[in-house]
N, C-alpha and C positions, 0 to 999 in steps of 0.2 A: 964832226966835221961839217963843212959849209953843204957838201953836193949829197948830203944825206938828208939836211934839212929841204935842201932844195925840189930833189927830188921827190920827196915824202911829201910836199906844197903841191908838184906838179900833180900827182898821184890822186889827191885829195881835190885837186882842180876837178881833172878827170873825170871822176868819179860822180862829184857832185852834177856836171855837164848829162853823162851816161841814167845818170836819174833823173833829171831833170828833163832830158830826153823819154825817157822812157812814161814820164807822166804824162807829157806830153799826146804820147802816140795811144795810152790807154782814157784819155779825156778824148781824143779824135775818135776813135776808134767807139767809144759809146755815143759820142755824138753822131758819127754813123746807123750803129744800129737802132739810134731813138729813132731818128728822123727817114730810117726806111720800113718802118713798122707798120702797119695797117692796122685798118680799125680790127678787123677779124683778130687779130694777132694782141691787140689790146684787151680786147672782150674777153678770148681765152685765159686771159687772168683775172676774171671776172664768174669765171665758171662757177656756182652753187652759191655765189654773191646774193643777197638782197639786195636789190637796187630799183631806183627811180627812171622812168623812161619817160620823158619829156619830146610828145610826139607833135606831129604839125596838125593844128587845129585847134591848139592851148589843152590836149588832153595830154593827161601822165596819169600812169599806171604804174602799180609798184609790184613786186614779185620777187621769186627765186632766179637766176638768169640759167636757161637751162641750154637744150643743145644747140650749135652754131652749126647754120648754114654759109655760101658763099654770098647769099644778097637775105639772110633773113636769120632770126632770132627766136629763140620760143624765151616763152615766161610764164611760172607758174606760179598767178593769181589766187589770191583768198578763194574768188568764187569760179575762177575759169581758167583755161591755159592759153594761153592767147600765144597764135603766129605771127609774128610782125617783120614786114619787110624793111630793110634796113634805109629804104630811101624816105622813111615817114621819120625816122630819127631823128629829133634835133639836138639831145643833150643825156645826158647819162651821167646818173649820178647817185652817192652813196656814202653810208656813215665811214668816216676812217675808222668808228669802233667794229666795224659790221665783221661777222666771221664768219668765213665761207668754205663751205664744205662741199670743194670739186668732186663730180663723177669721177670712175673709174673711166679710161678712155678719152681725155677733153680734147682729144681732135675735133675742128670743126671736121662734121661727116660733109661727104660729097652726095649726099642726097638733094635730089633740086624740087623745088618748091611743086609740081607738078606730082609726081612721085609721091612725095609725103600728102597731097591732097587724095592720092588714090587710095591711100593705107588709110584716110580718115573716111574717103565713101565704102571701102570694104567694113570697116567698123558701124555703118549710118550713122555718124557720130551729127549731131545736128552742130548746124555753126550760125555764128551771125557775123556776117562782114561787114565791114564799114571801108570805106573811102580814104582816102591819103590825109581829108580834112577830120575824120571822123564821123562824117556823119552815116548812118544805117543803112548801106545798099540793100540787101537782101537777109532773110533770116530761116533758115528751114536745110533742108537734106541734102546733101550732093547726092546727084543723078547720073550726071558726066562729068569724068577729067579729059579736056582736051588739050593739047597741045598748048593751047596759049589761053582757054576759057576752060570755066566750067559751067555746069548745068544745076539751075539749084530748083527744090520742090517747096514752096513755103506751103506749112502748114499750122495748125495750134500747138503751142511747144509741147504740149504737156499730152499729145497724141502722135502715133505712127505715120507715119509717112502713106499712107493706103490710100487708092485712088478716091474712096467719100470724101479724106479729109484735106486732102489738095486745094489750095487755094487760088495758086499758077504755079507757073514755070518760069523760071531767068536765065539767063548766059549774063554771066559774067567775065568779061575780060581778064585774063589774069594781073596785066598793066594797070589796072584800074583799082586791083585790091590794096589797100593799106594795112590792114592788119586782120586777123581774123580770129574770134572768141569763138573758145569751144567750154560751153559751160559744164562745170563739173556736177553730178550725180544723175546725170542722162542718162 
């Protein structure tokens, strides 16, 4: 009959409408969550990545991307682990072949950059800082973490921090750091 075919037309109308709908609102609906993503929230799928880090001053460094802070990043370098704050950033980049083998845990922690420089003077982990541009502020021992500087002891790398082999003392601005190398087998 006519109102079987009819309705069975409208039905298939409908339906078609209801899906077409519905892609609709799942195409918005990711177009929302790209476009309110944060770099942090980026990075974190980036966790145990190899990647290239393209910093201001034409320097890039390449490494493991390891744990995320709220304004800074580690990366563990061939020959060092480098801290880097995330305003020296300019570009990030990586093989699409690259396989990444995230930690256990990839919350950025809420550890603030202060903090984690204490845990490196309790270690006398020796560092060398460099500037936003890259170039070498200071190189030798943290002394003090303050609030917003640190205190650093330059000495010869390949000796103790002891007061013979002291060569001076620095404050370093924490504002002023760009990135910071902590060479490995110290």
């Amino acid at each position: 009959m006519r109102w079987d075919s009819l309705f069975e037309d409208l039905e298939s109308q409908l339906q078609a409408q209801l899906e077409a709908q519905f892609r609709d609102e799942v195409a918005e609906n990711i177009r929302i969550e790209r476009a309110s993503e944060d770099l942090l929230g980026r990075l974190r799928t980036l966790l145990g990545c190899t990647v290239n880090l393209h910093l201001s001053g034409s320097v890039e460094v390449g490494g493991v991307l390891g744990p995320l802070g709220k304004d800074y990043l580690c990366l563990e370098a061939e020959t060092s682990n480098l801290l880097i704050m995330q305003k020296v950033i300019r570009r990030i980049s990586w093989s699409p072949r690259t396989r990444c083998s995230p930690p256990t845990g990839s919350e950025p922690t809420t550890i603030k950059v202060p903090a984690l420089l204490r845990g490196l003077l309790r270690d006398r982990s020796q560092l060398r800082i460099h500037d936003e541009l890259g170039k070498l502020l200071v190189e030798g021992t943290p002394t003090q973490i303050g609030k917003d500087f640190l205190s650093i002891a330059s000495h010869p790398r390949d000796e103790f921090p002891r007061e013979s082999s002291i060569t001076d003392h620095s404050i370093v601005p924490l504002d002023a750091i760009g990135w910071i190398a902590i060479p490995k087998g110290y």
